[in-house]
C-alpha positions in Angstrom: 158.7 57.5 359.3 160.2 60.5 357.3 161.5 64.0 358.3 159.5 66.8 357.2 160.5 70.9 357.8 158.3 73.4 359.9 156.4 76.0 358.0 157.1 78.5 360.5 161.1 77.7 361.4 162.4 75.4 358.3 163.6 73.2 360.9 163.7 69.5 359.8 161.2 67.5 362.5 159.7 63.7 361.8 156.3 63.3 360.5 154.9 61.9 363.2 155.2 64.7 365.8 152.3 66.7 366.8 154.8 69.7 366.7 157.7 71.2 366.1 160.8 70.4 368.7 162.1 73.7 367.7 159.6 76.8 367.7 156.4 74.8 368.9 154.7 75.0 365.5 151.7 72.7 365.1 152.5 70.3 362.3 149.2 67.9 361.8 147.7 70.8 359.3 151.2 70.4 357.2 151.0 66.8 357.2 147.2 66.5 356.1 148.0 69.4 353.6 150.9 67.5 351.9 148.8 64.4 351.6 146.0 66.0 350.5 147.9 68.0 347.8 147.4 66.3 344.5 150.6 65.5 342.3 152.1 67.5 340.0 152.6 67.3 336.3 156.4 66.4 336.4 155.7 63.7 338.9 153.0 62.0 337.3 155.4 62.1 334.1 158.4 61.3 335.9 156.0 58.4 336.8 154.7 57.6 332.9 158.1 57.7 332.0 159.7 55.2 334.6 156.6 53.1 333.4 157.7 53.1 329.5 161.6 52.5 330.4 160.1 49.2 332.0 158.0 48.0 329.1 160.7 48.0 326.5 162.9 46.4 329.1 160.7 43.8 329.1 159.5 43.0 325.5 162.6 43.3 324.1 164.2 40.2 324.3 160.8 38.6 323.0 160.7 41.2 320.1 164.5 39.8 319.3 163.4 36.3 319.9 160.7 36.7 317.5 162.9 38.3 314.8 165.5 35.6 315.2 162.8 32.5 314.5 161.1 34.1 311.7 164.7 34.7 310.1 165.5 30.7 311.0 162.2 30.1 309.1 162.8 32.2 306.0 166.5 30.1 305.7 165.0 26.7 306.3 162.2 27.4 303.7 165.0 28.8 301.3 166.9 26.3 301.3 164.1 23.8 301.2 163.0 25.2 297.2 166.1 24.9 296.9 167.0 21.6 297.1 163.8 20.8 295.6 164.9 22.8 292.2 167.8 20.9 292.3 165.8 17.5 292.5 163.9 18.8 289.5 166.9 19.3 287.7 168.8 15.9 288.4 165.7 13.7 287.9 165.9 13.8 284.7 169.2 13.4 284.3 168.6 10.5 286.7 165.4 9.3 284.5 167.5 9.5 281.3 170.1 7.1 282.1 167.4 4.4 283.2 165.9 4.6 280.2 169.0 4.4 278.6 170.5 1.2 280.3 166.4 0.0 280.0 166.7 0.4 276.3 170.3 -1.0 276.2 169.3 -4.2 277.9 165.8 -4.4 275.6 167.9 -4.3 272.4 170.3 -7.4 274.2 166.7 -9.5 274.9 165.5 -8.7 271.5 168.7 -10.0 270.0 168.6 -12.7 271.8 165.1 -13.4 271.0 165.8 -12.9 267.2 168.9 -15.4 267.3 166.9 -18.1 269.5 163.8 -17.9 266.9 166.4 -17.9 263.6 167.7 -21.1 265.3 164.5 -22.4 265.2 163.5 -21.5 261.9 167.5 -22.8 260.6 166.7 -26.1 261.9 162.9 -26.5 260.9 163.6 -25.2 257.1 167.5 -26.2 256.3 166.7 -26.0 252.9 165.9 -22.1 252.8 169.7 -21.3 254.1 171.3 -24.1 252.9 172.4 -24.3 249.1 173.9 -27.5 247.2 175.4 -27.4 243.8 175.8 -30.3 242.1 179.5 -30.7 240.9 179.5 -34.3 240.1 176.5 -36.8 239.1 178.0 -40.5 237.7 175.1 -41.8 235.0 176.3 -44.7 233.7 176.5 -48.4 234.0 177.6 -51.7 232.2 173.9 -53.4 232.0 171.8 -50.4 233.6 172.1 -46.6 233.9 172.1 -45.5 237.1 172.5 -42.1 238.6 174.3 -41.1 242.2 175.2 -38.1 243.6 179.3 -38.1 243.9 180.4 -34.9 244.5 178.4 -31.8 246.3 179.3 -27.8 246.9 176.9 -26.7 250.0 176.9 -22.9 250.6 175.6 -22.4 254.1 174.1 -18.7 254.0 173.0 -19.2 258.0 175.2 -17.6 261.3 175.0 -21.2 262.4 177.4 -24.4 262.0 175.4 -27.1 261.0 176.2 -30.8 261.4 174.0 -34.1 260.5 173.3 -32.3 257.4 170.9 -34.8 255.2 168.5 -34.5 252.2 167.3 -35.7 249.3 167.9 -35.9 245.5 165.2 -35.8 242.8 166.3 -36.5 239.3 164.4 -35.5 236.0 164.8 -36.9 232.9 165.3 -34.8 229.7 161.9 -33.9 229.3 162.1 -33.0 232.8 159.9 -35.6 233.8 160.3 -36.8 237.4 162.4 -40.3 237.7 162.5 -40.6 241.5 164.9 -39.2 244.6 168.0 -40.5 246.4 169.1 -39.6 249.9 172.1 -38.0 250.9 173.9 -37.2 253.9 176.9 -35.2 254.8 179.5 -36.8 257.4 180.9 -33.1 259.0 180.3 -30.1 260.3 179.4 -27.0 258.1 181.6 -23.6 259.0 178.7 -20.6 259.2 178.6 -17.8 256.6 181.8 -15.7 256.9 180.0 -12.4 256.3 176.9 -10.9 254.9 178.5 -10.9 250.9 179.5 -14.4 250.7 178.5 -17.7 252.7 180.5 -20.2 253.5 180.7 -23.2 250.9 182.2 -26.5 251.3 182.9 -29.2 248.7 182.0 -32.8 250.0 182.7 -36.3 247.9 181.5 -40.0 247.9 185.7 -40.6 247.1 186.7 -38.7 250.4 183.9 -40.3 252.2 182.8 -36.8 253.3 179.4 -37.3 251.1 176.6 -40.4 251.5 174.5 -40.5 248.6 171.8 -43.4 247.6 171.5 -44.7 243.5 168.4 -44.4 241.4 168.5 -46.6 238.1 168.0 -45.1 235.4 169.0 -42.0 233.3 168.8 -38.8 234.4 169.6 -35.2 232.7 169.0 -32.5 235.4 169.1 -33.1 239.5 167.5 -31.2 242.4 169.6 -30.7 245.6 166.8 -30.6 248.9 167.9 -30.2 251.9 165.9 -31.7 254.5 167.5 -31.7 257.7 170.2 -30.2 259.7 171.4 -29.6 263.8 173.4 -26.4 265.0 176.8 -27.3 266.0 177.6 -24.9 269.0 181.0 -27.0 270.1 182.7 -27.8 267.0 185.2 -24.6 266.4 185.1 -23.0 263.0 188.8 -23.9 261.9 187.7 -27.7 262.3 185.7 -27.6 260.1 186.6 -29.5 257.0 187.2 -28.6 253.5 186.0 -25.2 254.1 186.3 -22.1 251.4 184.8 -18.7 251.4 183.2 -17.1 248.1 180.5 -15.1 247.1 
């Protein structure tokens, strides 16, 4: 119910009486009238208005929610490039030393493989690293000549000591024909070469019982020194070795 005034008296009556309480005016043609009467333009904007005030109300915090996750996803995708660049940029640093340490530790298998096959080939083919120089040859006897091999100068030219050192003489005659061959063998350990200028030479001797050497009869004028086999000595220490002297 709402209070309404009289067209004839201005008096304030309700809506629902048939007429005024005042001066008796009829009030049902007011009432139909007012309803009737269509609304004005500042209501119905007053009304369009309202409505607007209401919609931003409501979209607003979903416009702000919206701005806020697309700014979360522009720094998450920033930052992902970026730690991506900076992948880029330490793999190869990354990649570098690999290959380094990889080529480090191929150069430390390939030495090794050289010095396992030049033991090999030291022990197969003495006589290509070891050297003998004859530095005494007795060639005389009281009803036959005879030669022996008394006195020996080795020069071993390998890395290696070399023990059970043994070979073989071959004596020629002064037309250089061939007379025959004695054996030989040395009682101790060689020392190795002491540097790539000069090997390491050692004298040896039938009188110091250093040096084992067989007898040919006859008489010879020139002597071959063959060296035919030989061990590595890995245990014996280089100063023990016997007799030792370094030359070129």
């Amino acid at each position: 119910m709402a209070l309404i005034k009289c067209p004839d008296c201005g008096a304030e009556v309700s809506d629902m009486a048939p007429a005024c309480i005042k001066c008796g005016c009829p009030l049902a043609k007011q009432i139909d009238k007012n309803a009737s009467a269509p609304s004005t333009g500042k209501e119905f904007s007053a009304k369009r208005e309202g409505t607007g005030i209401l919609s931003k109300k409501k979209w607003l915090p979903w416009l702000l929610r919206v701005v806020i996750v697309l700014v979360l996803a522009i720094v998450v995708v920033f930052v992902f490039r970026l730690k991506k660049q900076e992948e880029k940029i330490q793999q190869p640093r990354v990649t570098t030393s690999a290959q380094q340490q990889q080529q480090v530790l191929s150069a430390a298998q390939r030495r090794q493989q050289e010095i396992g096959d030049l033991r090999i080939k030291v022990e197969a083919h003495p006589n290509n690293y070891l050297k003998g120089e004859i530095y005494e040859v007795y060639n005389k006897g009281i009803i036959n000549d005879y030669c022996q091999l008394t006195s020996l100068r080795v020069i071993n030219n390998s890395p290696f000591q070399l023990k059970d050192v043994s070979g073989r003489v071959e004596w020629f005659d002064e037309n250089d024909n061939f007379l025959g061959s004695t054996s030989f063998s040395i009682a101790y350990t060689i020392a190795a070469e002491k540097n790539l200028f000069g090997g390491c030479f050692s004298v040896y001797s039938t009188k110091g019982r250093s040096l084992t050497s067989g007898t040919l009869q006859g008489k010879a004028k020139r002597a071959k020194i063959v060296f035919t086999n030989a061990s590595i000595d890995d245990k014996t220490r280089p100063e023990d070795c016997p007799q030792q002297q370094y030359g070129e």
